[in-house]
N, C-alpha and C positions, 0 to 999 in steps of 0.2 A: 482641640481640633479634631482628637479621632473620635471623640463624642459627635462633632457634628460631620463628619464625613458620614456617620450611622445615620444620621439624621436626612443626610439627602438620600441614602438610599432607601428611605423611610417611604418616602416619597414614590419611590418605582416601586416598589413592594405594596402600597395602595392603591397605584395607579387611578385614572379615571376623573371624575369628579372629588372623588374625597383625594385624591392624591392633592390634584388645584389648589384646595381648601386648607388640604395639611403644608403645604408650601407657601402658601401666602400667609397662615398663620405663624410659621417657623422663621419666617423672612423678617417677620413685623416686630416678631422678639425680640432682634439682636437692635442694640444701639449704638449710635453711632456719633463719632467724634470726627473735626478735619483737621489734622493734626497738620499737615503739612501745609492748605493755608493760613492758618493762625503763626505760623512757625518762618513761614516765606523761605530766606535763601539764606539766612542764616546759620545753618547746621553744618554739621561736620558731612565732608564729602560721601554722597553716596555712592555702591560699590556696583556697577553697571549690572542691570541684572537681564534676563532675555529670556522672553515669555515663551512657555512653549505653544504649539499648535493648539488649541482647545477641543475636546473631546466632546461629539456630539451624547443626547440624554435622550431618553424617548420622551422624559415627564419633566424635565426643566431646562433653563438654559443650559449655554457649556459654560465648560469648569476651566476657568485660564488659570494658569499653573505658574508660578513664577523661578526660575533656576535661578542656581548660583546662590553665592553665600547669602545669608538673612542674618538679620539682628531680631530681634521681638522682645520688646518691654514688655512683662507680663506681670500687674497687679493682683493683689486683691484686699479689697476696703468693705468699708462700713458704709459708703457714700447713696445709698439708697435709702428712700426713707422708707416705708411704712412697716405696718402690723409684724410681718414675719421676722424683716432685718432687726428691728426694735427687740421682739422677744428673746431673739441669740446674742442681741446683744449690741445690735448696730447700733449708728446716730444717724440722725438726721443729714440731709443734703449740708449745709451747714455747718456741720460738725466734722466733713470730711474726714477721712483719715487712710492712707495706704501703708497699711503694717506692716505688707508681703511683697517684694521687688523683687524678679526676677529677669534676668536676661538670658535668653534662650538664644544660644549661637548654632545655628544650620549651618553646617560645611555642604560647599558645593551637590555632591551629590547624594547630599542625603541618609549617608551611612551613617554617621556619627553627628551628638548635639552637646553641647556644653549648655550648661545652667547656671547662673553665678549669680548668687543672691547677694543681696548688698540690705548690709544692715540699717533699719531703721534708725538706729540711736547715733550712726554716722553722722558727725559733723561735718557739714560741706560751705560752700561758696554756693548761696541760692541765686541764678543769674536774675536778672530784670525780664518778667514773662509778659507777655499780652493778656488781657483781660476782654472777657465776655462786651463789657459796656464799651471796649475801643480805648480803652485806656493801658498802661502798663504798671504792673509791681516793682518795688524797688528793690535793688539787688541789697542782698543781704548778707553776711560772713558771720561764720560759725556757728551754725543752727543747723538742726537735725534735718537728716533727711527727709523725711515724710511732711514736713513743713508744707515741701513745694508742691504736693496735692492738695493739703488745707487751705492755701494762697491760691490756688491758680488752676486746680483739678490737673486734669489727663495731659492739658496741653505743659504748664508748668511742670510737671512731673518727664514728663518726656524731655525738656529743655534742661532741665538740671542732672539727670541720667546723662545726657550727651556734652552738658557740660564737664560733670567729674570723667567722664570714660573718653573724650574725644570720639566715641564711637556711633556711627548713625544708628539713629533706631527705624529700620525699616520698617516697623506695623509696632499696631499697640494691642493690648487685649487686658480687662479689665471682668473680672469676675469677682460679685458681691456676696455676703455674707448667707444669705436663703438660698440665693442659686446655687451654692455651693452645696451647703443640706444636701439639697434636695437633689441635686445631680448625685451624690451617693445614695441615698436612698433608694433612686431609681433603677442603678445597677445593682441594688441589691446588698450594698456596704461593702468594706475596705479591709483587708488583711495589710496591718501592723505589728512589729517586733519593736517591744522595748527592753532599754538592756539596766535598764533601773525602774522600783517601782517610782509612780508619778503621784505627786498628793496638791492639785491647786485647786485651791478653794476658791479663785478669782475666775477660772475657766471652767469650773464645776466636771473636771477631769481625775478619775482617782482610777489608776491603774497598777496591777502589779506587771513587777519584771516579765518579761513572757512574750508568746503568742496572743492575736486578738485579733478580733472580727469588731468593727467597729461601723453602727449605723453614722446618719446624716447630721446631727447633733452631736456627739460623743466625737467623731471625725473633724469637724468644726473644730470642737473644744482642742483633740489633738492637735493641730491646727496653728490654733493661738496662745496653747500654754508654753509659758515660759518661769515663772517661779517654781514651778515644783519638777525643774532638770535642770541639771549643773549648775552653775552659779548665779539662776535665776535668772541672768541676763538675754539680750534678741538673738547671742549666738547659739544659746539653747535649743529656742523655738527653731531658727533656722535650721537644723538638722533634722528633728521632727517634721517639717516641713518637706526635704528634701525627702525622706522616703515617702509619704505620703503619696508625695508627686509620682513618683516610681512606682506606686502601688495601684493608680488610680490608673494610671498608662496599661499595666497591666489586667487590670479590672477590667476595662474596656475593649480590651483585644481579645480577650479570654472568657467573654461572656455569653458569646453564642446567640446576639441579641437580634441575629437577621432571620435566625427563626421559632422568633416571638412578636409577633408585630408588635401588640398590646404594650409591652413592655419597655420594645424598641422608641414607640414615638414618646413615652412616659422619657424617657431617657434624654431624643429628642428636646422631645421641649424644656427640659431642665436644664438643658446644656446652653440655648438659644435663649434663653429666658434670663441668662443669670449674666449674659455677656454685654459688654461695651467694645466696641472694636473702630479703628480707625478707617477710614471711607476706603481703604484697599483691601480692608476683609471684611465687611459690615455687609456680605449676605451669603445666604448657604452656598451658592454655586463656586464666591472667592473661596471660605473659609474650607470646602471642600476640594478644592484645585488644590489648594495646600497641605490638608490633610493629606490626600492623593502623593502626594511627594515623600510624606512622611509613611509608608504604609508598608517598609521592609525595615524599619527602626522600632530595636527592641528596646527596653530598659536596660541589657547590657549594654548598650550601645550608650548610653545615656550619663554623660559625667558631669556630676553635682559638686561646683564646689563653692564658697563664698571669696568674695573679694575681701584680701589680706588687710586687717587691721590691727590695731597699736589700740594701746588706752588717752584717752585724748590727753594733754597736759592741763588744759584748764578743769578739767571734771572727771574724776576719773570713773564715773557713771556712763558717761560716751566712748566715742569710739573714732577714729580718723583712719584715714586710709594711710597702709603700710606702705614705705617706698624705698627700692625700687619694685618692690612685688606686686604692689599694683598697676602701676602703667606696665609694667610687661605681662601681667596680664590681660589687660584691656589692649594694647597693640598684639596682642597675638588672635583679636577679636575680628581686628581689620581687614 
């Protein structure tokens, strides 16, 4: 989000004609899902929220802002097909998969964000989703999380999130496997701390203990490696994952990119390029209203942490949710 909050200022900083041009191309990037009517009134209660005034732009619309607490589903899959996603390793539409789940909780004003990633290899209750063709999935028990993206995409994924948490998902955001490259790459790569060397040969990631600068590729790979840290398993990757996040937060604030155009829009379009977003942030002026909210939030401010799990009793390869640790987590979300 603070990647494309740069992105619209990208835009004032061309200004003109090529501003137009860079704005309608930025705009055309991002994709878009309608999560809430696929979804209708079946959700867990939303928590009233109250727009603020919208700030006039000289070079684009205004930026409507939305206060008050926020939930945000925030993926990241394989779900794109071609040439780039394929070569790191993606699959095809088809083959769906979302490895990466996290819920990003905004307290009212902004000062603090919870993160809670929720494990892929989670055994859940998949509810009965809507289907593209008008039809529905059948509710399913005791199958892995990520299922309910390869069933049902963005919207499924979102209904089974709000199933296991009670908790509304007010936006969604979905970032693919090249856009993600490629948005590091364009800042320039990522400073990571590992506190064991890393050896997987399945993410083609081989790291020693240490300091590291990591380009778009090797970032990626940190990313998604999970066999060669701790005990191989999603709860590995998920800590990798969470500083990443923290690292990339800070990449972006501390880049100096508003005076580098060249670099800035390269930035820009990686960011717009690699996203899916639901119809309330699916264009720069949303996705910047909200960035805008978030723009006095540091990474200390920022607390990562995963929702409490147990080994599952039928397999002890998965995973279920801890209780009561997890509903009082997830009701402290409300």
């Amino acid at each position: 989000m603070k990647a494309v909050a740069i992105a619209f200022g990208c835009v004032v900083v061309l200004g003109g004609a090529a501003g137009g041009w860079a704005y309608w191309h930025l705009e055309s990037n991002i994709r878009s899902v309608d999560i809430d009517k696929a979804l209708g009134d079946d959700r867990p209660a939303r928590v009233d929220l109250v727009a603020a005034s919208p700030s006039a732009s000289a070079s684009a619309s205004p930026e409507p802002v939305e206060t008050g607490v926020l939930n945000i589903l925030v993926l990241g899959s394989d779900s794109r097909s071609g040439k780039a996603n394929k070569a790191l390793g993606g699959g095809d539409s088809g083959g769906a998969r979302s490895d990466t789940a996290m819920v990003v909780h905004l307290n009212a004003d902004r000062s603090e964000a919870t993160v809670v990633s929720i494990p892929r290899d989670t055994l859940v209750e998949r509810p009965s989703c809507p289907t593209e063709s008008g039809g529905t999935t059948a509710v399913a028990y005791n199958v892995m999380f990520n299922s309910a993206y390869s069933v049902g995409g963005p919207v499924c994924a979102v209904k089974t999130v709000e199933h296991l948490t009670g908790v509304r998902m007010d936006h969604f955001l979905e970032i693919d496997f090249a856009g993600f490259a490629k948005l590091v790459d364009a800042l320039g790569g990522v400073d990571v701390t590992t506190d064991e060397d890393i050896d997987d040969d399945l993410s083609h990631l081989h790291l020693t203990a240490g300091e590291h600068h990591l380009g778009g590729k090797r970032a990626l790979a940190f990313a998604r490696t999970r066999h060669g840290v701790g005990d191989g398993s999603d709860l590995g990757r998920i800590k990798l994952q969470q500083q990443l996040v923290k690292s990339l937060a800070d990449g972006v604030s501390g880049s100096g990119l508003l005076t580098d155009p060249a670099r800035l829009y390269r930035v820009a379009d990686a960011a717009t390029g690699s996203l899916t977003a639901d119809t309330g942030l699916d264009s720069l002026s949303e996705l910047s209203g909200l960035a805008r909210s978030l723009s006095g939030l540091s990474s200390e401010s920022v607390k990562t942490v995963m929702m409490p799990v147990v080994p599952a009793p039928s397999d002890a390869n998965r995973v279920v949710a801890e209780q009561p640790g997890a509903r009082e987590l997830w009701e402290s979300l409300r």
